[in-house]
PDB file of N, CA, C, O and CB in Angstrom:
ATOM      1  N   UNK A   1      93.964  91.732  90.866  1.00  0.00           N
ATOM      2  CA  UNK A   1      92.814  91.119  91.515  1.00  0.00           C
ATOM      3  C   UNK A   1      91.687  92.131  91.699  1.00  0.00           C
ATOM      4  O   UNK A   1      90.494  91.828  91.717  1.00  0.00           O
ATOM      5  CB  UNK A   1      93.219  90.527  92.864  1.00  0.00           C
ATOM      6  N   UNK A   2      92.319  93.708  91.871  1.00  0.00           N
ATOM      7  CA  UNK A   2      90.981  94.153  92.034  1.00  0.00           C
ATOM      8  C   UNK A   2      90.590  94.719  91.094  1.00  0.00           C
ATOM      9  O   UNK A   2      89.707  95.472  91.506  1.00  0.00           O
ATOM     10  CB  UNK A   2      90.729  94.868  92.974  1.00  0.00           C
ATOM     11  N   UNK A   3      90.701  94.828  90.059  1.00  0.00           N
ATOM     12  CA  UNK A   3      90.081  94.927  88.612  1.00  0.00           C
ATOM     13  C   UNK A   3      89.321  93.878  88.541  1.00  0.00           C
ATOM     14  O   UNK A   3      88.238  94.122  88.008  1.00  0.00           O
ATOM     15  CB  UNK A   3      91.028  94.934  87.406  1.00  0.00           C
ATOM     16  N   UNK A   4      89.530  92.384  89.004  1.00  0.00           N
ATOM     17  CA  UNK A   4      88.693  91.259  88.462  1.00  0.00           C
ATOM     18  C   UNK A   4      87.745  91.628  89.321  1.00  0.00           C
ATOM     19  O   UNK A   4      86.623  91.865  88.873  1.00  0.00           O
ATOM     20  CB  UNK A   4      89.176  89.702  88.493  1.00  0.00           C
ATOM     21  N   UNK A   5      87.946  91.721  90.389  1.00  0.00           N
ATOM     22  CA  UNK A   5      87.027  91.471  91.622  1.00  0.00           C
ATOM     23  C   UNK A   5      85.644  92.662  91.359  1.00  0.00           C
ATOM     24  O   UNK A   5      84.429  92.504  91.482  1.00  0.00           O
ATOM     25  CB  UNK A   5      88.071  91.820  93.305  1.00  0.00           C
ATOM     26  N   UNK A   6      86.376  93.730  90.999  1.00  0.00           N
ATOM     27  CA  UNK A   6      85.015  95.063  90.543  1.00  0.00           C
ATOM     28  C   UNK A   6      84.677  94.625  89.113  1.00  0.00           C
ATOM     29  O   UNK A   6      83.777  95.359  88.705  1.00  0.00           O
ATOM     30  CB  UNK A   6      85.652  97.100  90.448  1.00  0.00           C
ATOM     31  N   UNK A   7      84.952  93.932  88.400  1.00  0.00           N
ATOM     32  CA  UNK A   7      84.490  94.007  87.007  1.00  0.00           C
ATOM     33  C   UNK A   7      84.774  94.733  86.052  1.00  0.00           C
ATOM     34  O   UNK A   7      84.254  94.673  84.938  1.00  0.00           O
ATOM     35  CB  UNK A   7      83.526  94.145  86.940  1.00  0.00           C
ATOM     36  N   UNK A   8      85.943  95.762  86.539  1.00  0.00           N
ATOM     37  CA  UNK A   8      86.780  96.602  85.840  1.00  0.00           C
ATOM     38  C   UNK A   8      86.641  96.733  83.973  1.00  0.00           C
ATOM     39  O   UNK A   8      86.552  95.782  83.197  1.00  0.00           O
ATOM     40  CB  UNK A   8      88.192  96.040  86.319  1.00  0.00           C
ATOM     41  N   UNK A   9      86.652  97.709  83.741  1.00  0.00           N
ATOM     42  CA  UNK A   9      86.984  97.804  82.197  1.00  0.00           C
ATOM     43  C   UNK A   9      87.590  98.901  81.545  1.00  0.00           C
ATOM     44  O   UNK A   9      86.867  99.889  81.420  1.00  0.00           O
ATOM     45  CB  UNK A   9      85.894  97.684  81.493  1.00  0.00           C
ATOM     46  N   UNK A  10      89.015  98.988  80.992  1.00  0.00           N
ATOM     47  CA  UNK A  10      89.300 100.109  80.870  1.00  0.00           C
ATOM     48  C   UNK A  10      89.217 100.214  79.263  1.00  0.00           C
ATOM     49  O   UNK A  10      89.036  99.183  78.614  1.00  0.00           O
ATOM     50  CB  UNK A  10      90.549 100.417  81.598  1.00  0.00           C
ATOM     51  N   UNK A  11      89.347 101.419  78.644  1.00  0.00           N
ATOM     52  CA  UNK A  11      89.236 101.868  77.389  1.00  0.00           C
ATOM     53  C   UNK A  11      90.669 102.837  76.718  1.00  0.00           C
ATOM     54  O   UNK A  11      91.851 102.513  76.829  1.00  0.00           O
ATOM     55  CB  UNK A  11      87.866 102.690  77.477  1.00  0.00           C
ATOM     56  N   UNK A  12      90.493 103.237  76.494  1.00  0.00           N
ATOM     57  CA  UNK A  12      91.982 103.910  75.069  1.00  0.00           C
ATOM     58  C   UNK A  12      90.949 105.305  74.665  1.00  0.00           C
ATOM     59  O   UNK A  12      89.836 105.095  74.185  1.00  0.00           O
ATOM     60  CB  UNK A  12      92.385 102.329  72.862  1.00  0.00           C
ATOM     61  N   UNK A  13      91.352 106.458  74.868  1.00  0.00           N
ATOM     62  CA  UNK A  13      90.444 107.223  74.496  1.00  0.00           C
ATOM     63  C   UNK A  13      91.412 108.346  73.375  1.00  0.00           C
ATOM     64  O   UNK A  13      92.381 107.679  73.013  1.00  0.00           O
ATOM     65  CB  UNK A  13      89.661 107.854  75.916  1.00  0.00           C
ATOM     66  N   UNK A  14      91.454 109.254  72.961  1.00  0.00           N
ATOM     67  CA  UNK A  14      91.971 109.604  72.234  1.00  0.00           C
ATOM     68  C   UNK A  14      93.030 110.970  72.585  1.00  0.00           C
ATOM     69  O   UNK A  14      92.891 111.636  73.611  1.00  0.00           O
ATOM     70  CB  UNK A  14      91.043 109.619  71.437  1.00  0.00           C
ATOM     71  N   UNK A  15      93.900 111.198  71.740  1.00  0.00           N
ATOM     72  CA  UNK A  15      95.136 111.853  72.211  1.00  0.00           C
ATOM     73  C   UNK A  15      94.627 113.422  73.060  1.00  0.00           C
ATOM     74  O   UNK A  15      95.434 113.862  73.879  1.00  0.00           O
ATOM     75  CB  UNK A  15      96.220 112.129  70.695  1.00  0.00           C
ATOM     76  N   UNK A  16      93.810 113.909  72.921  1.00  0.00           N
ATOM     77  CA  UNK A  16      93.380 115.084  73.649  1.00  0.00           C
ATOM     78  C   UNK A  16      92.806 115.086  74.658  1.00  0.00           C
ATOM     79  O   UNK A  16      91.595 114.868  74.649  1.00  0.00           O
ATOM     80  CB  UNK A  16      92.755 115.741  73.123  1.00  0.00           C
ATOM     81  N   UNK A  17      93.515 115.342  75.900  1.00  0.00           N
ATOM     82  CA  UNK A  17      92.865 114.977  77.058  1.00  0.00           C
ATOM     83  C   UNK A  17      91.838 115.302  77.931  1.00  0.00           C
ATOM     84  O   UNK A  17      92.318 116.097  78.739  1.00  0.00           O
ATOM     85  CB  UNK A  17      93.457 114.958  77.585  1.00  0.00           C
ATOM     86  N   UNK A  18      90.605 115.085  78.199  1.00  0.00           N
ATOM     87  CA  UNK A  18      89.645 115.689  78.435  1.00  0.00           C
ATOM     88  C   UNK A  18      89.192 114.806  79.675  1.00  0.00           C
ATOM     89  O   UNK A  18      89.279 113.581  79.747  1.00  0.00           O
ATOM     90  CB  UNK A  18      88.786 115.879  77.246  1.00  0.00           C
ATOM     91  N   UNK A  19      88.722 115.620  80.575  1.00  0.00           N
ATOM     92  CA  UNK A  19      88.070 114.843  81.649  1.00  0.00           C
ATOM     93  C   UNK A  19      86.604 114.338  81.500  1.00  0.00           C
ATOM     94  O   UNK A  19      85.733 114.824  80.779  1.00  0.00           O
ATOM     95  CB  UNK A  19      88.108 115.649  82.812  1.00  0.00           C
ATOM     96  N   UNK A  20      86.497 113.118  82.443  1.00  0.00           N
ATOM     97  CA  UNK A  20      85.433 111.680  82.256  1.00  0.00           C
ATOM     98  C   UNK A  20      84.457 112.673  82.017  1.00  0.00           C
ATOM     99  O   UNK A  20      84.097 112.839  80.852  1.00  0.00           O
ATOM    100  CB  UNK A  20      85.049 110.368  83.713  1.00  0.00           C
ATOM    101  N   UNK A  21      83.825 113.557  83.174  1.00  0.00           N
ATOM    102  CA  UNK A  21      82.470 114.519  83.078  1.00  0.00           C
ATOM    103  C   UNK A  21      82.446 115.728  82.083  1.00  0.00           C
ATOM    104  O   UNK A  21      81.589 116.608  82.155  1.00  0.00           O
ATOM    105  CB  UNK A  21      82.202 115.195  84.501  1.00  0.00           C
ATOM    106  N   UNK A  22      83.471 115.708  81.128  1.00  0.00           N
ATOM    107  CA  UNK A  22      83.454 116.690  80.229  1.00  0.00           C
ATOM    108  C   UNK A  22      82.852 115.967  78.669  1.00  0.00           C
ATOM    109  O   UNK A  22      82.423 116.605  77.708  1.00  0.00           O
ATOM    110  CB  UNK A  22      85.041 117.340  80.211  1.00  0.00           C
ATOM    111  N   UNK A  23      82.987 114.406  78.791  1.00  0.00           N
ATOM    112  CA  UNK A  23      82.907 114.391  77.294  1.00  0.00           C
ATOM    113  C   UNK A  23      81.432 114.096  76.801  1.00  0.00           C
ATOM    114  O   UNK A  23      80.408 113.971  77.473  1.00  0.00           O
ATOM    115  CB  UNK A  23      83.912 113.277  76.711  1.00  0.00           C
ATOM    116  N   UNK A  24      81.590 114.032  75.648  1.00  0.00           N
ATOM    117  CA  UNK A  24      79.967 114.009  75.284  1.00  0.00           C
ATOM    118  C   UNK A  24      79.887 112.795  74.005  1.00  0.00           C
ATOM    119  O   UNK A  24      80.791 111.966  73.896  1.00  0.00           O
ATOM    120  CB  UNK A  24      79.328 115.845  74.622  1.00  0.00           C
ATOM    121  N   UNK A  25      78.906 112.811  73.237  1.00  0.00           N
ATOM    122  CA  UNK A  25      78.263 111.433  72.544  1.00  0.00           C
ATOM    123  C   UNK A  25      78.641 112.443  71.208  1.00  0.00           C
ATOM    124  O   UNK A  25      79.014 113.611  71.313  1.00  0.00           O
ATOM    125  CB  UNK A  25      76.214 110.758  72.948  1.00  0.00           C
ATOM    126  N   UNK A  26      78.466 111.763  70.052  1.00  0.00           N
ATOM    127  CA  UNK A  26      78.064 112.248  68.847  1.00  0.00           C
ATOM    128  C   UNK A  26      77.110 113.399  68.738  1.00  0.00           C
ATOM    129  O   UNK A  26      77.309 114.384  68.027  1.00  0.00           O
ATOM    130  CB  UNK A  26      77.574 111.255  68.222  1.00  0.00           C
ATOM    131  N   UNK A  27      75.987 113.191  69.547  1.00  0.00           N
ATOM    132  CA  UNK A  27      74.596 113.833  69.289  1.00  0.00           C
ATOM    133  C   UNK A  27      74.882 114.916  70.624  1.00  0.00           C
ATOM    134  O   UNK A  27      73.841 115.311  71.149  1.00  0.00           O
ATOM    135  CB  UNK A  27      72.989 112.573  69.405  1.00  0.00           C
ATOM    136  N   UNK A  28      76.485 115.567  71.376  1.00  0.00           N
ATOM    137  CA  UNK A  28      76.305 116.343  72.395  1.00  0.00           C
ATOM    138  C   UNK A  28      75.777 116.707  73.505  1.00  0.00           C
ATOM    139  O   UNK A  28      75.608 117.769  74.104  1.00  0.00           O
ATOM    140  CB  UNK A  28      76.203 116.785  72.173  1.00  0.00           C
ATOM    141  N   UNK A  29      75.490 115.347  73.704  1.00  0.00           N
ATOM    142  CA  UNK A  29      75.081 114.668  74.884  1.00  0.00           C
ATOM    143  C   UNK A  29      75.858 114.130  75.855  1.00  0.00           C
ATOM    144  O   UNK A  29      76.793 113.352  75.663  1.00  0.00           O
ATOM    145  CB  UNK A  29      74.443 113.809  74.594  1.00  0.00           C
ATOM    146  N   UNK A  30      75.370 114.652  77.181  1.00  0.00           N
ATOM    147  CA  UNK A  30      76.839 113.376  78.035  1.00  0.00           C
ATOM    148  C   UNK A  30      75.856 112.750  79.110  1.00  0.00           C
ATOM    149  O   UNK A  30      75.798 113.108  80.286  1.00  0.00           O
ATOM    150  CB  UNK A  30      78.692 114.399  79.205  1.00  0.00           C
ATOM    151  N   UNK A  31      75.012 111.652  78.453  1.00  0.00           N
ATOM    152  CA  UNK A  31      74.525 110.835  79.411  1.00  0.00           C
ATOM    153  C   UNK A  31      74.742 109.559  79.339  1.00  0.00           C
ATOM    154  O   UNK A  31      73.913 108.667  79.159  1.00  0.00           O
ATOM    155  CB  UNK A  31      73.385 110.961  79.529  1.00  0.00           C
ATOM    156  N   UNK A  32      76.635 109.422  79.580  1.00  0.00           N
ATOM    157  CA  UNK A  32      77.380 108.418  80.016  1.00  0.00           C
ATOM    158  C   UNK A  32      77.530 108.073  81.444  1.00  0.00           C
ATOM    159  O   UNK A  32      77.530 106.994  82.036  1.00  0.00           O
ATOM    160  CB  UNK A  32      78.469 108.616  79.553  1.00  0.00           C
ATOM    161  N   UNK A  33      77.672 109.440  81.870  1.00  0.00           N
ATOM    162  CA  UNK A  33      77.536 109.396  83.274  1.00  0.00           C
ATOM    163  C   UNK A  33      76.508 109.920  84.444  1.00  0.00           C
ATOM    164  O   UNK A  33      76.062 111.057  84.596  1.00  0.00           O
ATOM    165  CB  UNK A  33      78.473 109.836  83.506  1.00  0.00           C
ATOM    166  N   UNK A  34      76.336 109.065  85.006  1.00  0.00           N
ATOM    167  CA  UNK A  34      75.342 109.243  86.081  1.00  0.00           C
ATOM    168  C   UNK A  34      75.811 109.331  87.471  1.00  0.00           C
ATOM    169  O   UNK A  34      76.606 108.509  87.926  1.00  0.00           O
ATOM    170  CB  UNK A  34      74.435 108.198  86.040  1.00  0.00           C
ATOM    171  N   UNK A  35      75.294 110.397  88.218  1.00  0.00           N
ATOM    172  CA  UNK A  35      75.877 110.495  89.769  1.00  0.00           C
ATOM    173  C   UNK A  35      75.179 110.340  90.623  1.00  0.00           C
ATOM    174  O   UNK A  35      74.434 111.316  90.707  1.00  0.00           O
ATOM    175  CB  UNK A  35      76.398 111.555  90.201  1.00  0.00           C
ATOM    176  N   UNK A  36      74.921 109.395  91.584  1.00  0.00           N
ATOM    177  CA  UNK A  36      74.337 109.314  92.329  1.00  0.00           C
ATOM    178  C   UNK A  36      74.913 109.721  93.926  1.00  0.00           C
ATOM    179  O   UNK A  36      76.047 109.583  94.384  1.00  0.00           O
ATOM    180  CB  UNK A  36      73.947 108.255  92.000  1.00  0.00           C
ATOM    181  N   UNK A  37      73.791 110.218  94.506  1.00  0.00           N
ATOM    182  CA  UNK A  37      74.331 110.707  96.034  1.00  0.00           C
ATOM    183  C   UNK A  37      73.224 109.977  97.092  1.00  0.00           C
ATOM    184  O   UNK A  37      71.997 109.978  97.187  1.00  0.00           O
ATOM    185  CB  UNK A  37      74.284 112.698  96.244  1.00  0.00           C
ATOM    186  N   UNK A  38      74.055 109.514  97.643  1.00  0.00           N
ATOM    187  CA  UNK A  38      72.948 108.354  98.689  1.00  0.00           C
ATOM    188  C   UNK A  38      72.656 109.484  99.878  1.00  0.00           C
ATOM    189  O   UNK A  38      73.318 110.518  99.780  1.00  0.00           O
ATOM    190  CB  UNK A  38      73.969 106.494  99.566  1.00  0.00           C
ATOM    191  N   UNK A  39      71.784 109.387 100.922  1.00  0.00           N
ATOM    192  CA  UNK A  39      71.340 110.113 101.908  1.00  0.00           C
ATOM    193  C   UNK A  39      72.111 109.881 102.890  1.00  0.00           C
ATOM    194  O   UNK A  39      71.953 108.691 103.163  1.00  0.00           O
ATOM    195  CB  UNK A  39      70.123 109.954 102.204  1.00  0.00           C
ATOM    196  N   UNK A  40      73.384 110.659 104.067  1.00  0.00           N
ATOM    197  CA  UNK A  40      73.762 109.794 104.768  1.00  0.00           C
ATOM    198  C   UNK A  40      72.784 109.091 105.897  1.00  0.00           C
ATOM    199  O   UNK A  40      73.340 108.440 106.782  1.00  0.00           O
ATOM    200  CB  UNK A  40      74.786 110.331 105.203  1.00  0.00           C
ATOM    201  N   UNK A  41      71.295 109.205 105.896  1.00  0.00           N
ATOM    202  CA  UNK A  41      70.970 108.716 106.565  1.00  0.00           C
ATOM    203  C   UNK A  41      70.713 107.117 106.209  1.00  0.00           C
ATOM    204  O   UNK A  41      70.433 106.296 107.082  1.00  0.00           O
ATOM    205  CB  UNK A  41      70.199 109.470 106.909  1.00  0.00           C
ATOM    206  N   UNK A  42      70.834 106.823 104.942  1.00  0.00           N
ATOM    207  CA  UNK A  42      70.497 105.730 104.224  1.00  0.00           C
ATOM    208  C   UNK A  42      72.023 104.697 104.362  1.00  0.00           C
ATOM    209  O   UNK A  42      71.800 103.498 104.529  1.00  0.00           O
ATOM    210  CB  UNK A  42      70.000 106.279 102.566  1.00  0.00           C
ATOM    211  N   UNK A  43      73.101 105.014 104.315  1.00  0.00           N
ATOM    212  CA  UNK A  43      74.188 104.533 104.330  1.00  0.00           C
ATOM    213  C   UNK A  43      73.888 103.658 104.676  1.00  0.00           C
ATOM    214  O   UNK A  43      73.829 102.997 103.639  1.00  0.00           O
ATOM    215  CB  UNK A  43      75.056 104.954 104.789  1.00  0.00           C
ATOM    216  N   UNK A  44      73.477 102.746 105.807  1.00  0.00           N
ATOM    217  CA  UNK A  44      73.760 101.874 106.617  1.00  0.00           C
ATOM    218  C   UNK A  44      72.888 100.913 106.445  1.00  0.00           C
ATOM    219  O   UNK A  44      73.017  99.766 106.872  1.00  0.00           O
ATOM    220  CB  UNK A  44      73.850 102.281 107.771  1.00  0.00           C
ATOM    221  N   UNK A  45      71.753 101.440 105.665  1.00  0.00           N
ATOM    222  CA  UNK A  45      70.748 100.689 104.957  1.00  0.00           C
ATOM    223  C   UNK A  45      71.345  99.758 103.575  1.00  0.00           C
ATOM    224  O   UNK A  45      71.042  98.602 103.280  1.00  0.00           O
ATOM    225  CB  UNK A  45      69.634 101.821 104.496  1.00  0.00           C
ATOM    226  N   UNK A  46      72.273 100.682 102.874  1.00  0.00           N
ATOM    227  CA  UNK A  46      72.137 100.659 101.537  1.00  0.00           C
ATOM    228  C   UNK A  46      73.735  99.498 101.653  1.00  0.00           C
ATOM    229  O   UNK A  46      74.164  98.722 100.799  1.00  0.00           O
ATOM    230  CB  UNK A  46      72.102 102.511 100.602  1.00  0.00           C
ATOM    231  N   UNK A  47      74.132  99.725 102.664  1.00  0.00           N
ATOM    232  CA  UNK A  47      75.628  99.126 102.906  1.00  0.00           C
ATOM    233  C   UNK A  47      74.823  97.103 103.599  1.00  0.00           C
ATOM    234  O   UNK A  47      75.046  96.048 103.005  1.00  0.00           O
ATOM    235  CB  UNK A  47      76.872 100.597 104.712  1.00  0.00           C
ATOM    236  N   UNK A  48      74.227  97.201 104.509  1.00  0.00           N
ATOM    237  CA  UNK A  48      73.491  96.302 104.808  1.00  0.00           C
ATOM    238  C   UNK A  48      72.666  95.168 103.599  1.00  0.00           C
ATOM    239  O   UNK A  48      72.639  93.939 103.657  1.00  0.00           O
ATOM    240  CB  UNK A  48      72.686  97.067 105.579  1.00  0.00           C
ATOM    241  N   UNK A  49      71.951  96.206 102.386  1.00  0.00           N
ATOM    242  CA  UNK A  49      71.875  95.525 101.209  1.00  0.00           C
ATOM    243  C   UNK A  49      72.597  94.957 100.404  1.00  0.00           C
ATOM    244  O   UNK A  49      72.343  93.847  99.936  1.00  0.00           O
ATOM    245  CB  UNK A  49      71.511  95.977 100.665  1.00  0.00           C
ATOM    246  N   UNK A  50      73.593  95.637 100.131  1.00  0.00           N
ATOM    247  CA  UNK A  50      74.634  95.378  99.492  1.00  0.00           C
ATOM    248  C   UNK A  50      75.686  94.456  99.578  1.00  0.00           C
ATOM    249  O   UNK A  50      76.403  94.084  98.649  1.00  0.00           O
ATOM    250  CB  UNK A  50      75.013  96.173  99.484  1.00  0.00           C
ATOM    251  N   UNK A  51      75.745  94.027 101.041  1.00  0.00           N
ATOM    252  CA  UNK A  51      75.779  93.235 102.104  1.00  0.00           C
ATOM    253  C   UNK A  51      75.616  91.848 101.705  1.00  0.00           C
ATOM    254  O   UNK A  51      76.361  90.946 101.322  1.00  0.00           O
ATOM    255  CB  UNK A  51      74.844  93.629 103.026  1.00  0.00           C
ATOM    256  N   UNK A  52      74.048  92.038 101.994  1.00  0.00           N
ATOM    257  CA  UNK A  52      73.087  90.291 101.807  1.00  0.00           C
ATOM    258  C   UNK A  52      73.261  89.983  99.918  1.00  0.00           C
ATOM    259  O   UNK A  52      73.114  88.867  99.420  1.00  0.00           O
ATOM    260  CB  UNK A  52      70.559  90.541 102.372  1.00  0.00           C
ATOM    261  N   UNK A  53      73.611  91.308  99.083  1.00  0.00           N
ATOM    262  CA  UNK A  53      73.834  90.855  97.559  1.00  0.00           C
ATOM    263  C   UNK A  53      75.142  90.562  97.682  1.00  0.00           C
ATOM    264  O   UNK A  53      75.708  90.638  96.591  1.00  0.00           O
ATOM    265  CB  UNK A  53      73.546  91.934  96.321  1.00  0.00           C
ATOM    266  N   UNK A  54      76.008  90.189  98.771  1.00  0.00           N
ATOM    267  CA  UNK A  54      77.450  89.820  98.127  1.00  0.00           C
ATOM    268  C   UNK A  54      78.680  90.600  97.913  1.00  0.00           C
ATOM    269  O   UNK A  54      79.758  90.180  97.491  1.00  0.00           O
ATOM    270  CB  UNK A  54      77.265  89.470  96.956  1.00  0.00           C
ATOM    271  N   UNK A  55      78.204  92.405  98.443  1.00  0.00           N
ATOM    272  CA  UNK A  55      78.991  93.046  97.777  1.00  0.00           C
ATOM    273  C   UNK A  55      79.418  93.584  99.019  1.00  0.00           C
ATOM    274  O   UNK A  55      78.478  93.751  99.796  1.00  0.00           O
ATOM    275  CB  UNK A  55      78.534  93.856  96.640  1.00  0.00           C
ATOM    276  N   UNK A  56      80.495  93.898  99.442  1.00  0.00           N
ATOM    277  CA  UNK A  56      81.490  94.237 100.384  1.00  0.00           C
ATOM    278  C   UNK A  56      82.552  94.618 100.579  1.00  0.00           C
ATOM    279  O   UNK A  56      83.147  94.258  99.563  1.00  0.00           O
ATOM    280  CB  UNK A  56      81.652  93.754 100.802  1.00  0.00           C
ATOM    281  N   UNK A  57      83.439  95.255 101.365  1.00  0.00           N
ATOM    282  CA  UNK A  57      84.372  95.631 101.201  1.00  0.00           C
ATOM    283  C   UNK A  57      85.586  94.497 100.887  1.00  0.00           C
ATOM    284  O   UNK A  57      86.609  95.107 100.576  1.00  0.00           O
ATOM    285  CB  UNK A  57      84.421  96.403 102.160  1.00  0.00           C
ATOM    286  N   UNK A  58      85.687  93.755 100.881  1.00  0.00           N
ATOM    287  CA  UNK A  58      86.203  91.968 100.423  1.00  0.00           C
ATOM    288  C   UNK A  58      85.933  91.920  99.481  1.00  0.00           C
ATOM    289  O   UNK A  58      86.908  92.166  98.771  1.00  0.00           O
ATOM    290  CB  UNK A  58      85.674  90.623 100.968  1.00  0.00           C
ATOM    291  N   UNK A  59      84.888  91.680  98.815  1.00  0.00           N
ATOM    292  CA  UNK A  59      84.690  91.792  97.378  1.00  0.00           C
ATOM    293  C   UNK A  59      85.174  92.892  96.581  1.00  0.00           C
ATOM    294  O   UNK A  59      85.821  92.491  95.614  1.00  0.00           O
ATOM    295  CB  UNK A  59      83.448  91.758  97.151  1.00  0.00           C
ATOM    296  N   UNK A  60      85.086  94.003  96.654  1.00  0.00           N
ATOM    297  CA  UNK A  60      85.374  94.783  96.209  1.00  0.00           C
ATOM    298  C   UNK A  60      87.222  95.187  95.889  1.00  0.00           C
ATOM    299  O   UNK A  60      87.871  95.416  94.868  1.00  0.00           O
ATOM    300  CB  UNK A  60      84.580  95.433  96.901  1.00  0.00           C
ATOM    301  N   UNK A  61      87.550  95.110  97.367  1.00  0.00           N
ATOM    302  CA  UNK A  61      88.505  95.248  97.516  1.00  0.00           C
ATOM    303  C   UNK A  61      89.512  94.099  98.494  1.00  0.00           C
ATOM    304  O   UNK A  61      89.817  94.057  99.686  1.00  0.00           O
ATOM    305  CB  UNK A  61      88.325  96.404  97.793  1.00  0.00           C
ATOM    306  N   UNK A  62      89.856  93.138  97.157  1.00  0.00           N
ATOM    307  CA  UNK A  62      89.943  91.868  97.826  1.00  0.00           C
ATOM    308  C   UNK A  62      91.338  91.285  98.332  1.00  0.00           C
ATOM    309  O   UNK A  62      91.673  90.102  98.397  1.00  0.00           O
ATOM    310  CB  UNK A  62      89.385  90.943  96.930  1.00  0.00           C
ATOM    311  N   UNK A  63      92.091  92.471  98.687  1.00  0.00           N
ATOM    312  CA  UNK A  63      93.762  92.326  99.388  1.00  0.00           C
ATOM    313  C   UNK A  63      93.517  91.778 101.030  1.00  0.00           C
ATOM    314  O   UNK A  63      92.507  91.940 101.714  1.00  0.00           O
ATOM    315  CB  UNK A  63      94.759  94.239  99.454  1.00  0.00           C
ATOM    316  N   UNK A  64      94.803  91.076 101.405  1.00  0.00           N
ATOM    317  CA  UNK A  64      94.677  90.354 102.533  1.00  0.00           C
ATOM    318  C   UNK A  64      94.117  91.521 103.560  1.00  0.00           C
ATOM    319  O   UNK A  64      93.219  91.224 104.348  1.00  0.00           O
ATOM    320  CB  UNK A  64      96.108  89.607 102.939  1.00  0.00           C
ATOM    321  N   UNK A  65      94.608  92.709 103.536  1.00  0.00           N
ATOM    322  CA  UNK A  65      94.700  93.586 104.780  1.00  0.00           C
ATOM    323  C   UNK A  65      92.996  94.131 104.867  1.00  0.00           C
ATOM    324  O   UNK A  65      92.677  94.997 105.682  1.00  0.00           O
ATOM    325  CB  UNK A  65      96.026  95.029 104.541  1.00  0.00           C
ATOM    326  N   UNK A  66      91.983  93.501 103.921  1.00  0.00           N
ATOM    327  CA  UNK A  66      90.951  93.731 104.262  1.00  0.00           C
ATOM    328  C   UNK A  66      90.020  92.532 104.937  1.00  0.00           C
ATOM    329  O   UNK A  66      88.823  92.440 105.210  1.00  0.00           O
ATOM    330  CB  UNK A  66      90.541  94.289 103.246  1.00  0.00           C
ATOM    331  N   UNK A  67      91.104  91.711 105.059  1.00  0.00           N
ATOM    332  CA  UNK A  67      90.735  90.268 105.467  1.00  0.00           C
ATOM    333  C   UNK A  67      89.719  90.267 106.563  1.00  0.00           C
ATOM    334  O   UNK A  67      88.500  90.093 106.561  1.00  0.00           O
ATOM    335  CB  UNK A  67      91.996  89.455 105.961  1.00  0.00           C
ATOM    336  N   UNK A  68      90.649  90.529 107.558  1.00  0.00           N
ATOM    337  CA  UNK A  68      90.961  90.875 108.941  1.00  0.00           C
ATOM    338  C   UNK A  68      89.145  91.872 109.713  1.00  0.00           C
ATOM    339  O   UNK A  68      88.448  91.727 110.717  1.00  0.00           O
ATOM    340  CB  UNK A  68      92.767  92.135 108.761  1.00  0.00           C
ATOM    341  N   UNK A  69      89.129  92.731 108.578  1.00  0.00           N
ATOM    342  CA  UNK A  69      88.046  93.618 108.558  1.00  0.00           C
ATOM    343  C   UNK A  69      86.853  93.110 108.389  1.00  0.00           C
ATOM    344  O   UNK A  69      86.013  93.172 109.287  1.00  0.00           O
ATOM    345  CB  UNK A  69      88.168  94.489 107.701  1.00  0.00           C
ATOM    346  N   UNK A  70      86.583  92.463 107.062  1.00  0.00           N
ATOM    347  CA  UNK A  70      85.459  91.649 107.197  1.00  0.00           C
ATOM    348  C   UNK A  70      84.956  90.573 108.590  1.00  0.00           C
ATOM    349  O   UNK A  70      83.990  90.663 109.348  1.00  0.00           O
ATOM    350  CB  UNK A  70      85.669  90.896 106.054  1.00  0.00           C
ATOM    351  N   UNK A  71      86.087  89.556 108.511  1.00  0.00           N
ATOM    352  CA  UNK A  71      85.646  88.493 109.799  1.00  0.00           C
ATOM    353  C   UNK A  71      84.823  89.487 110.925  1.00  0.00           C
ATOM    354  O   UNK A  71      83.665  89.204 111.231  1.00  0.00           O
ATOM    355  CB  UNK A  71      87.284  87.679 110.686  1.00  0.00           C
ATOM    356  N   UNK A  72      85.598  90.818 111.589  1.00  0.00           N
ATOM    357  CA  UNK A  72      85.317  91.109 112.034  1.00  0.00           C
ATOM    358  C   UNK A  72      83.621  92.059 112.246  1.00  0.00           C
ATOM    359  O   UNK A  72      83.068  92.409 113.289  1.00  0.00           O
ATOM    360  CB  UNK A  72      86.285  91.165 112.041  1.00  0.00           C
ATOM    361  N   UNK A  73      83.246  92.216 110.990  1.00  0.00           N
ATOM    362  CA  UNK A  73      82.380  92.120 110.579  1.00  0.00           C
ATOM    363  C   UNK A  73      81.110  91.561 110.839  1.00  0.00           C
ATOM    364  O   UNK A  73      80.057  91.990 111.310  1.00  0.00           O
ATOM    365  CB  UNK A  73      82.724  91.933 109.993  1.00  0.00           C
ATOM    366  N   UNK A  74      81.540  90.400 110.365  1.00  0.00           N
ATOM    367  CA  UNK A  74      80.382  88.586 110.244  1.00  0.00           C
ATOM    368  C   UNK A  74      80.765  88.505 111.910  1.00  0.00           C
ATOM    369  O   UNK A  74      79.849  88.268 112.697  1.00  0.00           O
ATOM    370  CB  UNK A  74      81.284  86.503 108.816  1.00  0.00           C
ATOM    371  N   UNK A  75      81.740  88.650 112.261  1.00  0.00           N
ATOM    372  CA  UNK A  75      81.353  88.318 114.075  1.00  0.00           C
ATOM    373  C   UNK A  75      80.665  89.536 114.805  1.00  0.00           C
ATOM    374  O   UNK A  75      80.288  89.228 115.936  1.00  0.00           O
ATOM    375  CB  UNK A  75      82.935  88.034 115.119  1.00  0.00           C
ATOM    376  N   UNK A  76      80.466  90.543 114.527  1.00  0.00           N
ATOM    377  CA  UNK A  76      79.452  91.365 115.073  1.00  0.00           C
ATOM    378  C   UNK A  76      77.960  91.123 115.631  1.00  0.00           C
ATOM    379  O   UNK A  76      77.299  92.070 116.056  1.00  0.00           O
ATOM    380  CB  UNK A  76      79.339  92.107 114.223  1.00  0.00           C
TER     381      UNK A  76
END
């Protein structure tokens, strides 16, 4: 469920094992990955947005024992 729930996608990569931020493109490039670092002053902003788009800790992570967490939440 929580593969469906994040949109999950996994891949098959090849027998030599190399870590995610190590690999690169054809052209020796590695702008596959992007890192973003939120401000902690923004957290609560950016969690609040994310929020009103639907996205939550329920959504995300959609096992009963986060049930409980949300309601409590929406009754705040």
């Amino acid at each position: 469920m929580r593969v469906y729930a994040q949109q999950g996608v996994f891949t098959i990569l090849h027998r030599r094992p190399i870590r995610i931020n190590e690999l690169k493109n054809d052209d020796g490039e590695q702008n596959h990955l992007v890192k973003l670092t939120i401000p902690r002053a923004a957290v609560a902003r950016f969690r609040n947005e994310l929020n009103h788009l639907g996205i939550n800790k329920l959504t995300v992570f959609p096992q009963l024992e986060h049930v409980a967490e949300r309601v409590k939440e929406v009754l705040r």
